[in-house]
ChimeraX commands (.cxc) that place a marker at each C-alpha (Angstrom):
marker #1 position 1.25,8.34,5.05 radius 0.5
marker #1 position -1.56,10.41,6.38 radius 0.5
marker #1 position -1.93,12.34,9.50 radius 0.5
marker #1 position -4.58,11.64,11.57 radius 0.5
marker #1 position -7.09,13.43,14.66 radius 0.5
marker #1 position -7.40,11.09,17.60 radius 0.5
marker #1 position -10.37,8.71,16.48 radius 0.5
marker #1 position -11.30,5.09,17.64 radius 0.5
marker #1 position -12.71,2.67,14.09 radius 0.5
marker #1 position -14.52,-0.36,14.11 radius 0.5
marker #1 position -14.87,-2.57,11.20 radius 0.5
marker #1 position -16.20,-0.42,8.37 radius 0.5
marker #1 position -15.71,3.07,9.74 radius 0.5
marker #1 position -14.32,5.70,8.06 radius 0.5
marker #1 position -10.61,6.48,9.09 radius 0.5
marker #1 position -10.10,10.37,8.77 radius 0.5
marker #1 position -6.60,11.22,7.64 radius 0.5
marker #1 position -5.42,14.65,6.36 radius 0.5
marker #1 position -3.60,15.08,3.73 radius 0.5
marker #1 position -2.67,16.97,0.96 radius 0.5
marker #1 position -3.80,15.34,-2.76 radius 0.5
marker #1 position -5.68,13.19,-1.40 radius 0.5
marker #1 position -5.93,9.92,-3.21 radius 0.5
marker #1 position -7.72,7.18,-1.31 radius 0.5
marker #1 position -9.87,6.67,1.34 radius 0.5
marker #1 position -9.35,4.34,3.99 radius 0.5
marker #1 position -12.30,2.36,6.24 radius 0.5
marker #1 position -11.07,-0.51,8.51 radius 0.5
marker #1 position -11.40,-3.92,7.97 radius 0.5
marker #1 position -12.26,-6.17,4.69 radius 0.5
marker #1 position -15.71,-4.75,3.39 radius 0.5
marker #1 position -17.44,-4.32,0.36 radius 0.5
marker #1 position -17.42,-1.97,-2.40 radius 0.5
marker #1 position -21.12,-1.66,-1.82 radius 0.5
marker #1 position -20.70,-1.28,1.90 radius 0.5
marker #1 position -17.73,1.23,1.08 radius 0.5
marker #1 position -19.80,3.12,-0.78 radius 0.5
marker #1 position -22.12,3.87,1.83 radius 0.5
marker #1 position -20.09,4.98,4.65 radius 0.5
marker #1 position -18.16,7.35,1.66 radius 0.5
marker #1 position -21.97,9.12,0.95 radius 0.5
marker #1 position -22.45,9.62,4.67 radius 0.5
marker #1 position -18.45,11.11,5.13 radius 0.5
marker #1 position -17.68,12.54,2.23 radius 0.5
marker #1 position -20.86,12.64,-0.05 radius 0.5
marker #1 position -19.13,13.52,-3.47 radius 0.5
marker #1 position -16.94,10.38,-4.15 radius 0.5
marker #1 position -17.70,7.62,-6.57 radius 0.5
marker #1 position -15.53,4.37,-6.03 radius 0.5
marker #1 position -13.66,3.48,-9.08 radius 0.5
marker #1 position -11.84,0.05,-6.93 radius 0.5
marker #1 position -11.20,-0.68,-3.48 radius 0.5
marker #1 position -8.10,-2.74,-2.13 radius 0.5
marker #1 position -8.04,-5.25,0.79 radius 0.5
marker #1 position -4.76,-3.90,2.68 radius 0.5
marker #1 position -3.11,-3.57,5.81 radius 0.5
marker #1 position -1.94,-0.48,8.40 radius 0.5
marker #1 position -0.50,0.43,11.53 radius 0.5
marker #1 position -0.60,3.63,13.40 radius 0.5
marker #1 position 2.90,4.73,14.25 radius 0.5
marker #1 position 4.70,7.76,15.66 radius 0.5
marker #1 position 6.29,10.59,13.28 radius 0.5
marker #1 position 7.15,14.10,12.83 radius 0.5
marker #1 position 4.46,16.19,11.52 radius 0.5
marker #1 position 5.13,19.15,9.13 radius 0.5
marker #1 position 6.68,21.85,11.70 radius 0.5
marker #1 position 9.09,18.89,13.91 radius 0.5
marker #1 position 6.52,17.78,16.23 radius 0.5
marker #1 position 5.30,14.25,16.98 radius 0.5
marker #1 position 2.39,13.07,16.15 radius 0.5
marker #1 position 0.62,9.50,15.01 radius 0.5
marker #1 position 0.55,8.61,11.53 radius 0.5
marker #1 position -1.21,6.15,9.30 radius 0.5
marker #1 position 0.94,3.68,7.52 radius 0.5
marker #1 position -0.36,1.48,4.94 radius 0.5
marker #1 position 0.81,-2.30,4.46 radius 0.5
marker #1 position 0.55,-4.50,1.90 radius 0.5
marker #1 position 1.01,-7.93,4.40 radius 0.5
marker #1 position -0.45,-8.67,7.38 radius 0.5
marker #1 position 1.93,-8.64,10.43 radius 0.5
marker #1 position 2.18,-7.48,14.33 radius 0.5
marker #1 position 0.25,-4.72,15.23 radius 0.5
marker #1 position -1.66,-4.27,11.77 radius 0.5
marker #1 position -5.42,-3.89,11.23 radius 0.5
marker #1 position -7.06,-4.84,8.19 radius 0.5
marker #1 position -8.20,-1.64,5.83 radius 0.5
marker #1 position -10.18,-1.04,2.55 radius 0.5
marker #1 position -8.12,1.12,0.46 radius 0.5
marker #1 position -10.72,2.61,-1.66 radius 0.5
marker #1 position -9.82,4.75,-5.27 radius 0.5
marker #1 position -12.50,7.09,-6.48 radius 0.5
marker #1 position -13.45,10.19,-8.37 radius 0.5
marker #1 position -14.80,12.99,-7.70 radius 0.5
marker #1 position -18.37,13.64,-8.76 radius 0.5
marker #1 position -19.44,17.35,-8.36 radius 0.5
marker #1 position -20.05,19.18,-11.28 radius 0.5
marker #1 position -19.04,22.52,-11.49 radius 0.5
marker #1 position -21.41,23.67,-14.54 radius 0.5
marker link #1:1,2 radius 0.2
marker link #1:2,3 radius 0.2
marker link #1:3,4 radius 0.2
marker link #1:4,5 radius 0.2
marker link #1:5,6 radius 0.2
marker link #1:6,7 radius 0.2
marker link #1:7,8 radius 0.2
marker link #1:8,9 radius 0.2
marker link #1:9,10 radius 0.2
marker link #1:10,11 radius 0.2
marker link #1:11,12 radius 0.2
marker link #1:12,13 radius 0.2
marker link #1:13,14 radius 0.2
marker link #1:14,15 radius 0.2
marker link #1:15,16 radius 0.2
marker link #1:16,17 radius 0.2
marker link #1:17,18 radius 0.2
marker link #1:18,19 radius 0.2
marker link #1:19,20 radius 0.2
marker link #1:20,21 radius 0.2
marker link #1:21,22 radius 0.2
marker link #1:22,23 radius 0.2
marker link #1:23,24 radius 0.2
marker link #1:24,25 radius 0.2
marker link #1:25,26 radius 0.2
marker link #1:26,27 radius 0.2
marker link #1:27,28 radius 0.2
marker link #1:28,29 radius 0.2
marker link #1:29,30 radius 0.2
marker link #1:30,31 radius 0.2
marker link #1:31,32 radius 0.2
marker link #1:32,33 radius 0.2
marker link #1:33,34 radius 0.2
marker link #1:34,35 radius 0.2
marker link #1:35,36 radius 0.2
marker link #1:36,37 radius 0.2
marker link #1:37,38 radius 0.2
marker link #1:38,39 radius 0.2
marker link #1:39,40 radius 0.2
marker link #1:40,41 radius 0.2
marker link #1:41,42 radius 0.2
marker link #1:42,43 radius 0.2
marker link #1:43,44 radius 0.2
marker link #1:44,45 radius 0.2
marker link #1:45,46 radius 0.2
marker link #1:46,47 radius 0.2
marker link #1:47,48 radius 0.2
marker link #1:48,49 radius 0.2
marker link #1:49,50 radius 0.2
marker link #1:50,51 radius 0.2
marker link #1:51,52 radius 0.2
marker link #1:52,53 radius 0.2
marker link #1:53,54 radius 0.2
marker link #1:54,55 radius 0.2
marker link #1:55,56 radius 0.2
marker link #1:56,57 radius 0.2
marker link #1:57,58 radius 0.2
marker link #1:58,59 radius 0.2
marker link #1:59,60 radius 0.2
marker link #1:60,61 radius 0.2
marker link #1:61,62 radius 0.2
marker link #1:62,63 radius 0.2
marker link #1:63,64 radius 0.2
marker link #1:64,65 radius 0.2
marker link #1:65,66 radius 0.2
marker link #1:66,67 radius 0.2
marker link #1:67,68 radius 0.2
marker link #1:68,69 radius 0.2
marker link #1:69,70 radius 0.2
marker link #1:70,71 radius 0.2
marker link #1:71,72 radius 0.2
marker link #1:72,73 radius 0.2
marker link #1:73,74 radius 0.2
marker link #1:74,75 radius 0.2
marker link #1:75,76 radius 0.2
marker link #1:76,77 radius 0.2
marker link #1:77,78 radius 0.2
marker link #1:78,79 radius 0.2
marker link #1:79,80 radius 0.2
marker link #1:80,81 radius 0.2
marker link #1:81,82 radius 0.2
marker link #1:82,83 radius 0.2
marker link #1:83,84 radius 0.2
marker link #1:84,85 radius 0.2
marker link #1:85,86 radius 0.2
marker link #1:86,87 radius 0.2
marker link #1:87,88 radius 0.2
marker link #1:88,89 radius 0.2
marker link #1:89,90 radius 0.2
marker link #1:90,91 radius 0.2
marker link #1:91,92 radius 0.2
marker link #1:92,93 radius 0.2
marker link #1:93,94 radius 0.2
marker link #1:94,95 radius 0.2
marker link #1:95,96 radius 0.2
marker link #1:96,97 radius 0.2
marker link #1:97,98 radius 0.2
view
């Protein structure tokens, strides 16, 4: 569960979540490890995709780390009501620090 800054996607973008440890990425809709890969050089330019997952999320209302609301990003494993169609993407990252 991620939180997130007020941002419309379309199919492919990159959703922007903020979270500590960070271990995926997340661009809506079904695409590509190729096309994944793309968007991920423009965003975040030091991530190499080890596997990507075809998944499911909702945005939803929570409590954010001091008590106040805010919307959150929940991922699904099944389709269902109000649920949008993500990549889940793994990677590495792949600055060197020599």
């Amino acid at each position: 569960m991620g939180i997130v800054m007020g941002q419309k996607t379309k199919h492919g973008d990159y959703i922007s979540l903020y979270w500590e440890d960070k271990t995926h990425e997340y661009l809506r809709g079904h695409v590509t490890t190729e096309e994944a890969q793309k968007v991920l050089d423009f965003e975040c330019g030091d991530i190499k995709i080890t596997g990507i997952r075809h998944t499911y999320a909702f945005w939803g209302v929570g409590i954010d780390e001091v008590g106040e609301p805010c919307s959150l990003f929940y991922p699904r494993e099944t389709p269902g009501r109000g649920r949008f169609k993500v990549t889940e993407i793994s990677f590495e990252k792949t600055t060197d620090e020599s």
